[in-house]
C-alpha positions as CSV (number, residue, x, y, z in Angstrom):
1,X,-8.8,161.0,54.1
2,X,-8.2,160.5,57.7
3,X,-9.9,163.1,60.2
4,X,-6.9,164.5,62.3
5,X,-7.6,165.0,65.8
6,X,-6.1,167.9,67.7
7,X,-4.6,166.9,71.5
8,X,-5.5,168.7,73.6
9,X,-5.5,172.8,73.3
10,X,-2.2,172.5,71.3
11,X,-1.8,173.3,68.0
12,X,-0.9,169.3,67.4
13,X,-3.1,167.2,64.6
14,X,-2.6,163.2,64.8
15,X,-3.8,160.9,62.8
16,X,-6.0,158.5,65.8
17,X,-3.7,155.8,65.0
18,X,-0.4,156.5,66.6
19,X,2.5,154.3,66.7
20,X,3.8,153.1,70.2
21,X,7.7,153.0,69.5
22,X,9.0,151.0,72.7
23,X,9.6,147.7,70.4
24,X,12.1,150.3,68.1
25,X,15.4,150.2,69.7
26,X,13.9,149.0,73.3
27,X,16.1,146.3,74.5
28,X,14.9,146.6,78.0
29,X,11.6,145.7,77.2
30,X,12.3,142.8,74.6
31,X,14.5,140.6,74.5
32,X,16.2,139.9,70.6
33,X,14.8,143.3,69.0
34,X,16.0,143.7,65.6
35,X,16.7,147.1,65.0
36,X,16.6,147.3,61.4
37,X,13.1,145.7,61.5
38,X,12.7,148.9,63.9
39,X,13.5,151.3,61.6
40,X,11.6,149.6,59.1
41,X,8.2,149.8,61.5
42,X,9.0,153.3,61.8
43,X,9.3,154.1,58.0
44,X,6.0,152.3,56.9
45,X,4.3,154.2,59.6
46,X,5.3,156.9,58.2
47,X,5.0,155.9,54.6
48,X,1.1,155.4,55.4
49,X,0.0,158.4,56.7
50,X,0.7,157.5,60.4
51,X,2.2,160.9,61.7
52,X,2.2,160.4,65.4
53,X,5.1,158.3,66.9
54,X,5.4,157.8,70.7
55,X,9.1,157.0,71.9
56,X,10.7,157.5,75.5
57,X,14.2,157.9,76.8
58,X,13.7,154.4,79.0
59,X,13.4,152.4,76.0
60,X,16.7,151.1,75.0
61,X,17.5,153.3,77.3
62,X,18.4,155.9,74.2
63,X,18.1,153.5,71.9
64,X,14.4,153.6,70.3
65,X,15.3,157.6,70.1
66,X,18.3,157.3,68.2
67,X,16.4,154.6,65.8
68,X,13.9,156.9,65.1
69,X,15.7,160.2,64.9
70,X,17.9,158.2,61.9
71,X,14.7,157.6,59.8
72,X,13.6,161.5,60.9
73,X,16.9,162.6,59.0
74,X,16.8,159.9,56.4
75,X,13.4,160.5,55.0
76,X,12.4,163.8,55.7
77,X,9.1,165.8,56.0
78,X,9.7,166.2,59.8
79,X,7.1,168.9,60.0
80,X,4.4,166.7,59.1
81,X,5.2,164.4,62.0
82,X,4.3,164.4,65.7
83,X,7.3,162.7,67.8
84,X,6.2,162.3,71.6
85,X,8.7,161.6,74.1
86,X,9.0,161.1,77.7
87,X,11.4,161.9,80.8
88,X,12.0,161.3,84.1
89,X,14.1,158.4,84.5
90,X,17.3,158.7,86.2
91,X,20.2,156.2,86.5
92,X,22.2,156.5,90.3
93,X,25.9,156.1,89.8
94,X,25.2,152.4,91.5
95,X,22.9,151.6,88.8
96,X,19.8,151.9,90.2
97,X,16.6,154.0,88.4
98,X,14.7,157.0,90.3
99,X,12.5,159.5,89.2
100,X,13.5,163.3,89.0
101,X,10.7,165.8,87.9
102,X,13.0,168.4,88.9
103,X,13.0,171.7,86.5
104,X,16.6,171.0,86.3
105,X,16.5,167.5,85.4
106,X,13.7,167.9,82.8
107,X,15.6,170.3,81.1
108,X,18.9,168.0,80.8
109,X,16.2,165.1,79.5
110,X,14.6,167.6,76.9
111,X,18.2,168.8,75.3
112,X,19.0,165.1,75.4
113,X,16.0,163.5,73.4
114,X,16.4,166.5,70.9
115,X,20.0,165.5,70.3
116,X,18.8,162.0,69.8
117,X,16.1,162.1,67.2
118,X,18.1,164.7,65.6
119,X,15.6,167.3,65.3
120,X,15.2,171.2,66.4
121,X,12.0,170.5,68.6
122,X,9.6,168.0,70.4
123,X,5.9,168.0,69.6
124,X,5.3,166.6,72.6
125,X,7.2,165.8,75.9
126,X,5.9,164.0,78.4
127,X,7.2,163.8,82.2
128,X,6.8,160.0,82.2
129,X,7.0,159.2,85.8
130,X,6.2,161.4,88.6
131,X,8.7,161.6,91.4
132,X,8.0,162.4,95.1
133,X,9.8,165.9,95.9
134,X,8.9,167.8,92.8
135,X,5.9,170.1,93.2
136,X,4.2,168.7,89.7
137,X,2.8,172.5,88.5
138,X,6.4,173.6,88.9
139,X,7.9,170.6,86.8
140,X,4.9,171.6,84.0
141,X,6.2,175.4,84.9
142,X,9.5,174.5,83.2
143,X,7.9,172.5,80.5
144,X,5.9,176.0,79.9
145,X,9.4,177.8,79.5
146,X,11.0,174.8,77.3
147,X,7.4,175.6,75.0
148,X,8.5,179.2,74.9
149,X,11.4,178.9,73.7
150,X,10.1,176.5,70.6
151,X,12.2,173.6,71.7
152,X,9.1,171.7,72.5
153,X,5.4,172.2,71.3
154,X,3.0,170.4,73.8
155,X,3.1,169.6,77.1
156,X,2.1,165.9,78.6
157,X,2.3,163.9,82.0
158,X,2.2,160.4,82.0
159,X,1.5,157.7,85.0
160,X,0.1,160.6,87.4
161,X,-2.9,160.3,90.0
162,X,-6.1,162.3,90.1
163,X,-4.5,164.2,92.5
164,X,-1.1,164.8,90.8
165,X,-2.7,165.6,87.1
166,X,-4.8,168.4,89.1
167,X,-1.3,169.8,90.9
168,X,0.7,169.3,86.9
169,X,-2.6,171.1,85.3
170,X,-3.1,174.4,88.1
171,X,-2.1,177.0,85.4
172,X,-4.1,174.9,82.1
173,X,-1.0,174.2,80.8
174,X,-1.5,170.1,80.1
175,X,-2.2,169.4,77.0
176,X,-2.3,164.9,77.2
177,X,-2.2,162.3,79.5
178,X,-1.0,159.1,78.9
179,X,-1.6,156.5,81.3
180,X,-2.9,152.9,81.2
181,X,-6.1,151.9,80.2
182,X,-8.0,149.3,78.2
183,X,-10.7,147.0,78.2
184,X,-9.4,145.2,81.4
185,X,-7.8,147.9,83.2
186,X,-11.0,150.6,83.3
187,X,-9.9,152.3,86.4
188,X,-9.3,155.6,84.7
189,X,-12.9,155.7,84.2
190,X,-13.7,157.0,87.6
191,X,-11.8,160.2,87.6
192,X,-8.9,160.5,84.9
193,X,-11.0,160.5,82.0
194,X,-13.9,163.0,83.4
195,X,-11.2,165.2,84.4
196,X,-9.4,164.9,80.9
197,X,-12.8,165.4,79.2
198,X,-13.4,168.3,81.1
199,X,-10.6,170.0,81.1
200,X,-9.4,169.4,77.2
201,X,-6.8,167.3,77.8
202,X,-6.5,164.5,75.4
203,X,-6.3,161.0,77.1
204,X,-3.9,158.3,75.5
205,X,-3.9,155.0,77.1
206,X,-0.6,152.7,76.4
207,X,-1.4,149.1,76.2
208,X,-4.7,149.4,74.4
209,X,-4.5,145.7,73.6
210,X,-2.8,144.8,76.9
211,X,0.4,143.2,75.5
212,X,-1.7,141.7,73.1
213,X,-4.3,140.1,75.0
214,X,-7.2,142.2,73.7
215,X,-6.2,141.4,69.8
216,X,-7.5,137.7,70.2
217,X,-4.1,136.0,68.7
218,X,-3.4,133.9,72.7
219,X,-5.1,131.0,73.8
220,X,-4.5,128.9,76.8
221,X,-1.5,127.2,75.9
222,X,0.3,130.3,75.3
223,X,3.6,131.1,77.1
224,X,5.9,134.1,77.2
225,X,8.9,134.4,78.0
226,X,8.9,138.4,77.6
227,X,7.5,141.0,80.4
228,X,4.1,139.2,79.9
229,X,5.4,136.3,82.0
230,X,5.2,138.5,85.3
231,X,1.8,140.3,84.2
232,X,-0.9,139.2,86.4
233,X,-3.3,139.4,83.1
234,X,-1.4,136.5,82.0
235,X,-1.7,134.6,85.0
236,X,-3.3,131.1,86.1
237,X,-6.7,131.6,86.3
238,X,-6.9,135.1,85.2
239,X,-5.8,134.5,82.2
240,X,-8.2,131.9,81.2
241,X,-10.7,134.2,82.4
242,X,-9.6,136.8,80.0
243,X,-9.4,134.6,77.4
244,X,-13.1,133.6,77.4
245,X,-13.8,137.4,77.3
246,X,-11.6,138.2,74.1
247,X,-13.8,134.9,72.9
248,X,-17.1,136.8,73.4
249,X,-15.7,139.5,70.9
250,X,-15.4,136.7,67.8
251,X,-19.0,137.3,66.6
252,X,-19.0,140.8,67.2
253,X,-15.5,141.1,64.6
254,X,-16.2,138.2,62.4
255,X,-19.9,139.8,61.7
256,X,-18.1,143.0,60.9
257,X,-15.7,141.4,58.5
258,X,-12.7,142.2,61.6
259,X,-10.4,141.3,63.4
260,X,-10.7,141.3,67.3
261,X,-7.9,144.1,67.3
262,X,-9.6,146.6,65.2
263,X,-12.9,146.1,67.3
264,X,-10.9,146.7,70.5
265,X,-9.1,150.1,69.4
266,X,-12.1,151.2,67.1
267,X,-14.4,151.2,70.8
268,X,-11.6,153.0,72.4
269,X,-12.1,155.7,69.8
270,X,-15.3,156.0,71.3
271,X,-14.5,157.3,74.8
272,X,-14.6,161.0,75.3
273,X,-11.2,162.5,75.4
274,X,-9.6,159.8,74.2
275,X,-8.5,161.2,70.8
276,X,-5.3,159.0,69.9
277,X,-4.7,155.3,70.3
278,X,-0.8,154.3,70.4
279,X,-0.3,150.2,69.6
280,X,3.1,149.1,69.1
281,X,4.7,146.7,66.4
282,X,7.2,144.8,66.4
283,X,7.0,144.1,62.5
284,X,5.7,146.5,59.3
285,X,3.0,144.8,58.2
286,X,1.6,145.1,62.2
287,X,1.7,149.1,61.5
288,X,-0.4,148.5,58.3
289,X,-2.8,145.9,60.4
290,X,-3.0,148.7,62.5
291,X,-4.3,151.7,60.6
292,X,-7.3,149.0,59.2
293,X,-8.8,150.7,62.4
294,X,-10.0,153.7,60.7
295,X,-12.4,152.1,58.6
296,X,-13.9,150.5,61.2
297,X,-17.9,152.0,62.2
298,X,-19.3,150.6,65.6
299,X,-22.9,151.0,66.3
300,X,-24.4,152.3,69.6
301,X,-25.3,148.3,70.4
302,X,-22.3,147.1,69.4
303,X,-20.2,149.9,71.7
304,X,-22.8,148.5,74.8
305,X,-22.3,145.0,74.3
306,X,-18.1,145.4,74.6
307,X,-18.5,147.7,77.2
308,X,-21.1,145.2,79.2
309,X,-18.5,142.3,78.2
310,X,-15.4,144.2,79.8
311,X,-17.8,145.3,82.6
């Protein structure tokens, strides 16, 4: 039986294991997306006890909420599931994208995302960009009024600053932050995750495995042609740099019986606050490869030695 963790103060229970949606339906993001295979990742998730699915109106744009608000209506048991999505982006009539955390404007985005995964309410909606007009406890002030009123149930900010998550989270009302972090990107270590600890807000980091980096499957003759290509991770040097580290995980897995993955989202699983991990797939047998997580145990010398490797 999985152990449900509850984010944040709300009344929300997630399996750990969550399922990062932005390869359903996100065209923007990946080029040659088959949707069907989409909707397919997004059944299996479900099928397997997965009941936390993060999607965003960017992706696609629309398109990964549509996908999954299909396979909402098509198999059912929607209150068993916790949908996340995310607002803020905002196409100019030339084309262009800004950010808008205006009451106004998050309001529109809510009604919007409800209408595309079908469904009465959002378990969790996250402003997914902050903007630079918007006081940020007055754009959570409206998110407090859309909770009142049952159209959504939790409230998250996604991409803020220190500063900006303090402003969003004056009246308590934050229940998650989402924002990146993984075993080469530890920045949020110096103040976002003591703040989230403190202040129980649950901490979700998108790209745990950085684009796939962290689950040991590259090695140097690897080349992308997705948005990896312009990732400095991915880069030159850095990359084979980041390669040898993934490389110093091999004994650590293989002694365990492992894969590199499931060591690299088991540790994160670890960190205080951070209650839910989000990995995306492309593909349904991913989701499954996914949820192997949960069986994994790390000892306290084992949790050191990744955390001295990624140092």
């Amino acid at each position: 039986m999985t152990q449900h963790k509850r984010l944040g103060k709300s009344d929300l229970l997630v399996n750990p294991i969550g399922l990062g949606a932005n390869a359903v339906g996100g065209h923007n993001l990946y080029p040659n997306l088959d949707e069907e295979a989409g909707k397919e990742v997004v059944r299996t998730a479900i099928a397997h006890g997965l009941n936390f699915i993060d999607t965003a109106f960017i992706y696609g744009p629309k398109r990964s909420e549509e996908l999954i608000g299909e396979v909402l209506k098509e198999v059912g048991g929607r209150d068993k599931l916790v949908i996340a999505t995310k607002g803020a982006h905002k196409f100019t009539e030339q084309g262009d994208v800004t950010f808008d955390n205006s009451p106004a404007f998050l309001r529109a985005s809510v009604e919007g995302s409800l209408e595309r995964l079908q469904t009465d309410y959002i378990d969790l909606f996250y402003i997914h960009f902050p903007d630079e007009h918007t006081p940020k406890d007055e754009a959570v002030g409206e998110l407090k009024k859309l909770k009142d009123e049952g159209k959504i149930r939790a409230i998250g900010v996604s991409n803020f600053s220190i500063d900006q998550l303090k402003e969003a989270n004056k009246d308590g009302h934050v229940d998650v932050l989402q924002s990146e972090y993984n075993l080469f990107k530890r920045s949020a270590e110096q103040e976002l995750l003591p703040y989230t600890a403190a202040n129980q807000i649950s901490f979700i980091p998108y790209f745990p495995l950085a684009s796939g980096l962290l689950a040991g499957k590259y090695n140097s003759d690897t080349r992308f042609d997705d948005l990896r290509a312009k990732d400095p991770l991915f880069a030159g040097e850095t990359f084979q740099q980041n390669l040898q580290k993934v490389d110093m995980l091999r004994p650590i897995a293989q002694a365990k019986g492992i894969e590199v993955a499931h060591l690299v989202l088991a540790w994160y699983l670890t960190r205080e606050s951070l209650d839910a991990i989000i990995p995306g797939a492309k593909r349904a047998e991913q989701v499954l490869d996914n949820l192997k997580t949960l069986d994994v145990k790390l000892t306290a010398q084992e949790i050191e030695q990744i955390d001295h490797i990624f140092g």
